[in-house]
Structures are given as C-alpha cells and as structure tokens.
C-alpha positions in Angstrom: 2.8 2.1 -11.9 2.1 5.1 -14.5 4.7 7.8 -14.3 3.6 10.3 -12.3 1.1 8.9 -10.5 1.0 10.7 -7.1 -2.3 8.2 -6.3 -0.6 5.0 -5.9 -1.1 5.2 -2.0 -5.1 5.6 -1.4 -6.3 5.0 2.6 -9.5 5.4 1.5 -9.4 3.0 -1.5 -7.5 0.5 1.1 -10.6 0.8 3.3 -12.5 -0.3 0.6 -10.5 -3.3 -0.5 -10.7 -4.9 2.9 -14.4 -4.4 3.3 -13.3 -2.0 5.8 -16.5 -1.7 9.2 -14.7 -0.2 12.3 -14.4 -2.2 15.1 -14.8 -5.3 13.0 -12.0 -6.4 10.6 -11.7 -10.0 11.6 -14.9 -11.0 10.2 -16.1 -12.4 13.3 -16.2 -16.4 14.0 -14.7 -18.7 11.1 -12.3 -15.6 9.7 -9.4 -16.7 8.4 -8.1 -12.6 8.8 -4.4 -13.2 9.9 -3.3 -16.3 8.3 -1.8 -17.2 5.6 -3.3 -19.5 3.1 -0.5 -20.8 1.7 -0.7 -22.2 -2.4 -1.1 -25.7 -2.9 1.3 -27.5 -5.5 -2.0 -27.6 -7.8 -2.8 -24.3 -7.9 -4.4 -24.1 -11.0 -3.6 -20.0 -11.1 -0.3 -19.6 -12.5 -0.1 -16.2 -10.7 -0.4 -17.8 -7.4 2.0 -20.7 -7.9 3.7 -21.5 -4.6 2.2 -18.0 -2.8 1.8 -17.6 0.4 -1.0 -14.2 1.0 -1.2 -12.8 4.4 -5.2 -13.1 4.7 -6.0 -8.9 5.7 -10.1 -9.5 5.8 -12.2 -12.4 5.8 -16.2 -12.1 6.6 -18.8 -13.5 4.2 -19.2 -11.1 1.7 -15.1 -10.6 1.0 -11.7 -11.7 1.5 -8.7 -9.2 1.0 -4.8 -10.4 1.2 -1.4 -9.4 -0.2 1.1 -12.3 -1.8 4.2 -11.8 0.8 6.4 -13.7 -1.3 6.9 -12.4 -4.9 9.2 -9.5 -5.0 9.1 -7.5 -8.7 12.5 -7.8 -10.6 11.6 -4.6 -11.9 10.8 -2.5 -9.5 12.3 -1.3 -6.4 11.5 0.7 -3.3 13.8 3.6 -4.3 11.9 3.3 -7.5 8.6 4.3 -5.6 10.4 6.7 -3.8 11.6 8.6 -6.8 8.1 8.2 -8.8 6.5 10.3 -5.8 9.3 13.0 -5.2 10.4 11.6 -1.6 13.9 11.9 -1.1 15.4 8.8 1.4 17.7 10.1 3.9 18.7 6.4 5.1 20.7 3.8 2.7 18.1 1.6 4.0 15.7 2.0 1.4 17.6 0.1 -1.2 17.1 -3.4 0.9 13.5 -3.0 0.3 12.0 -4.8 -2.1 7.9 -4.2 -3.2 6.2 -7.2 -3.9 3.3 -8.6 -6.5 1.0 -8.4 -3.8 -2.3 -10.0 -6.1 -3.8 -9.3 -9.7 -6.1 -6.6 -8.4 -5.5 -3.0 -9.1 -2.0 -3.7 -9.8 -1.5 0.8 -9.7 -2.6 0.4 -6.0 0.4 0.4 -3.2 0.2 -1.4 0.8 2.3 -1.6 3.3 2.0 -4.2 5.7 4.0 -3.1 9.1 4.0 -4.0 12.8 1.8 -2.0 14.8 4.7 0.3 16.6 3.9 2.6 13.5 0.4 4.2 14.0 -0.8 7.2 12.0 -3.7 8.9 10.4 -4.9 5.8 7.8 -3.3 3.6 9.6 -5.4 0.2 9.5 -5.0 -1.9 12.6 -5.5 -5.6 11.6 -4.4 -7.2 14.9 -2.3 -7.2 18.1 0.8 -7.4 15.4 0.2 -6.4 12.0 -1.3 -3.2 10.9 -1.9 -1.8 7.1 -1.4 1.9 5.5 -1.7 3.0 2.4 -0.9 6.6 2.7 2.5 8.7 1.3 2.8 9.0 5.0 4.5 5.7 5.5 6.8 6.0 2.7 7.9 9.5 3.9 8.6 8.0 7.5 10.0 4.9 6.0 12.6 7.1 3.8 14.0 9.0 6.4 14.3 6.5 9.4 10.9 7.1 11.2 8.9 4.1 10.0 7.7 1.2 11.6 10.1 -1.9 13.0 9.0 -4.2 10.1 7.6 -3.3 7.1 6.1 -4.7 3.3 5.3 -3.1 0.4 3.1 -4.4 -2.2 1.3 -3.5 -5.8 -2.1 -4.6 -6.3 -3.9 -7.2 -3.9 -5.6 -10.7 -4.3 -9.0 -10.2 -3.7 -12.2 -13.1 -3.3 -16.1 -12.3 -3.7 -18.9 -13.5 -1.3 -17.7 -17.4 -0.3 -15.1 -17.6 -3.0 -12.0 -18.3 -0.8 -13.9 -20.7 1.5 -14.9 -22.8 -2.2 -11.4 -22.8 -3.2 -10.1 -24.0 0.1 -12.5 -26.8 0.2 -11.1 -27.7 -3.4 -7.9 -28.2 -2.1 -6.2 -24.7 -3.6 -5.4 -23.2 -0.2 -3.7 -24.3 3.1 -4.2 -22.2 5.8 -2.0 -21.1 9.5 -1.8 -18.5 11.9 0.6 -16.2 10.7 3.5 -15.2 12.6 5.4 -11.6 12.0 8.9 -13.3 11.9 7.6 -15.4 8.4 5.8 -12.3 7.5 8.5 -9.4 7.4 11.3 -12.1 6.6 13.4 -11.2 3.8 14.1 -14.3 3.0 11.3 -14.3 -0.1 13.2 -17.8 -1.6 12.0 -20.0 0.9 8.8 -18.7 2.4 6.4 -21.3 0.8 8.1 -24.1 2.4 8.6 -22.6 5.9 4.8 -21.8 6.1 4.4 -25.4 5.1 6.2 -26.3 8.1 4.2 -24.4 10.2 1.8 -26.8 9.6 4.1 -29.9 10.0 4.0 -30.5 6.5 7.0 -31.5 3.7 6.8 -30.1 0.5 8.2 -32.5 -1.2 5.6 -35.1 0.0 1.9 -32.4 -0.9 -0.2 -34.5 -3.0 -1.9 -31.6 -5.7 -5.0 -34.0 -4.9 -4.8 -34.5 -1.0 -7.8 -33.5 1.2 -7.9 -30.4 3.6 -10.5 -29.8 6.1 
C-alpha cells in the first residue's frame, strides 16, 4: 500500500473485478460463486500453497475470489486505519488482521462481511456474505458500527474466460459450499484442513495426483 493512498478502497473498481451485472452475480448454473476451492497439496503456484479463496464470481468469462487464509506479518488493520486518517474508537481494531487476498492489484482493499452491514457500495453476494470496498466500512468498522463478521484483504486472485474450471479439472482446486463460521474464523492456522474436512477428506492422505470431478 503506497503512503498516502486514499484509493485503496474503490466500489467501483470492486464492481469491475467481480464482473459485476446486477441481478446476476452467481453466474447462473455451474457457478462455483460461494465456495471455496480449496489448494490442492500440488499446487504448482507457490503463492497459493495450501489456500483456501472464498470464490466472489464465477460465470464464463471470469472468476473473482479472495485467499481467506494468509494474514500479512506486516501489515495490520490499525495500519490501514492510520494510512487513511480514520481514528478507531473501539480496541477492537487491533484483533483484525488484513489478509493476501490474491496476486492482483495488490494496492486494492475488500472486505468480506455478513450481510447485517448494508450500505451504499455494498455488494450482496448471497443470503450470508456480502462485499464493500468503500472507506465506509472501515469508518463503521473503527468505531463499533460495522458488520457482525468481517475480512479484509489486499489484492484479489482473479481467472480469465474458463481458466478456473481448466485448473480444477487438472487437479489444482477442491471445491465446497462455504460456510460463514470457516469464513470469518480467526483461526487462519488451520483453515486448509478444516475446509478439507468439509469435504470428508484427511490431509494427510491428498494424493498431489488424485482425480476430482
């Protein structure tokens, strides 16, 4: 994040990285929007090594998600906070860590929240997740008035026309409904192997070259 930058949230641009059409964020039949896929042990992407990406927009010509479990070392809520002149009036803030959400326009922030938080730019994704990318949030977050759940993240993971579905069906990706509880859990550590389980699956026994239909 440059110093200074006061356009690190963008609702517009946020629009744009999800393919945004009203009415129709899902992608219709065969979406994969509000999943996880979940990193396979042979990820060949170092930068995606045991990720799991809440899926934001599927449909043919895109896919748009944000890695939920790779919090920066370096850089903290309060950090954002300060960077954009908003003051926190709850201690809160400090427990809120800002993920890696994908190698794409890494300047760019999201929050992922539950949908009791709805506002002007407010994205809703589903009956339990919605998306913002405005200062809005963070002011509301900083002083008490945000959503239930929240998560931030920097940059997003981002496929072209039929990318993700190729990558799936070369064994990169697992994919499961997502469920808020794994989403908003703070418990970054184990994520990977609790979506896993979702699926009935032990991590220990993934094969790198196992099939997935």
């Amino acid at each position: 994040m440059k110093d200074g930058d006061k356009d690190i949230m963008d609702p517009q641009f946020a629009k744009a990285a999800i393919g945004y059409t009203p009415g129709q964020l899902t992608g219709g039949p065969g979406s994969l929007a509000g999943q996880f896929l979940i990193a396979m042990p042979g990820m060949a992407d170092p930068r995606f090594a045991r990720a799991v990406i809440y899926l934001c927009a599927h449909t043919p010509e895109n896919a748009m998600g944000l890695v939920i479990n790779k919090p920066l070392q370096d850089l903290k809520f309060v950090d954002v906070l300060e960077n954009l002149n908003i003051i926190p009036t709850t201690s809160n803030c400090r427990a809120i860590h800002v993920h890696r959400g994908g190698p794409v326009e890494t300047q760019r922030g999201f929050v992922l929240h539950s949908r009791d938080y709805n506002r002007d730019g407010t994205l809703v994704l589903n009956d339990q997740v919605a998306l913002s990318a405005t200062t809005e949030i963070l002011k509301s977050i900083a002083c008490g008035a945000g959503p239930r759940a929240n998560l931030m993240a920097l940059g997003y993971s981002g496929w072209g026309p039929g990318q993700l579905d190729m990558e799936i069906k070369r064994n990169a990706w697992l994919n499961v409904p997502a469920d808020p509880d794994l989403l908003f859990s703070g418990d970054f550590s184990s994520k990977w192997e609790r979506a896993l389980a979702k699926l009935g699956v032990n991590a220990a026994l993934l094969s790198p070259v196992a099939g997935h239909c």
